[in-house]
C-alpha positions in Angstrom: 6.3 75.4 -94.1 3.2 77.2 -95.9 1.3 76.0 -98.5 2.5 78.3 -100.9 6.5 78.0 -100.3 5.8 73.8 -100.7 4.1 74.7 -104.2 6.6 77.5 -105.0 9.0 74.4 -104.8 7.1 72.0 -106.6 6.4 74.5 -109.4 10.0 73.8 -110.3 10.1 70.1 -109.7 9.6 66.8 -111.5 8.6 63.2 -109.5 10.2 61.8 -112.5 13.7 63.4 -111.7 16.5 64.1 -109.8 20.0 65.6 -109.7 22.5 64.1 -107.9 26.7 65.7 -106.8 28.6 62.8 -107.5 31.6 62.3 -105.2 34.0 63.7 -107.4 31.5 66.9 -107.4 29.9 65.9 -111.3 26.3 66.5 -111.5 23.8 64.1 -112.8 20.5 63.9 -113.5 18.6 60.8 -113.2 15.4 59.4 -114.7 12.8 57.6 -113.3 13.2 54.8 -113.2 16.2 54.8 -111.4 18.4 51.8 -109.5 19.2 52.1 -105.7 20.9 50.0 -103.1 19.1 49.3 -100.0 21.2 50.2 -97.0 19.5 48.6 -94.5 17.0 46.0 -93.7 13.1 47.9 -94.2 10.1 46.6 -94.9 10.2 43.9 -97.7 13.9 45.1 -98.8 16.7 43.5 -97.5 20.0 45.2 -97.0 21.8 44.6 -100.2 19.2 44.5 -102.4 18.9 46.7 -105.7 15.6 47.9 -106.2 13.9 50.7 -109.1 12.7 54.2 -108.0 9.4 54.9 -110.0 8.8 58.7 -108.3 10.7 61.3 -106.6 8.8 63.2 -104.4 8.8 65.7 -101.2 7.0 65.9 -97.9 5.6 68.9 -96.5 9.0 68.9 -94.1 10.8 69.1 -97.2 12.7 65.3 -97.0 13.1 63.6 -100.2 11.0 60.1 -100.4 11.1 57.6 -103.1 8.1 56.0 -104.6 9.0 52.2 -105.1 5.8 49.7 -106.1 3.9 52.3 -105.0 4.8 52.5 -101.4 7.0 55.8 -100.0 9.8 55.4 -98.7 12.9 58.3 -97.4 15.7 58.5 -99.5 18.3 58.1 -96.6 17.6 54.3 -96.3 19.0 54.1 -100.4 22.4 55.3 -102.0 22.2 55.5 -105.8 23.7 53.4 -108.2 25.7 54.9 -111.2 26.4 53.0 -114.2 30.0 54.3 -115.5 
């Protein structure tokens, strides 16, 4: 990808947000910060664990990372947490 189709993209992105398709196909939007489960074991997290999102933001490859205590990390190792 080029430099100016990642900036294209970012022109019409926030780190401090993200929607979300809920399984029963509801959109949401969610605010940093925002709680995650940890799906399995990485780095200091432990399977299990519920931890804060502080930035959304997107690699060159376009894959999704999280920013938690300022480390990145890729979204697939989280699944969001929704309070009904």
């Amino acid at each position: 990808m080029n430099d100016d189709v990642l900036a294209g993209l970012l022109k019409y992105s926030s780190p401090n947000e993200i929607y979300i398709v809920t399984y029963d196909n509801v959109l949401i939007l969610l605010i940093c910060p925002f709680k995650v489960v940890v799906l399995v074991n990485i780095d200091v997290f432990n399977k299990g664990d519920f931890v804060f999102v502080d930035k959304v933001k997107i690699t060159p490859e376009l894959k999704t990372v999280f920013i938690i205590n300022k480390k990145a990390y890729y979204y697939f190792y989280f699944d969001f947490v929704i309070d009904a």
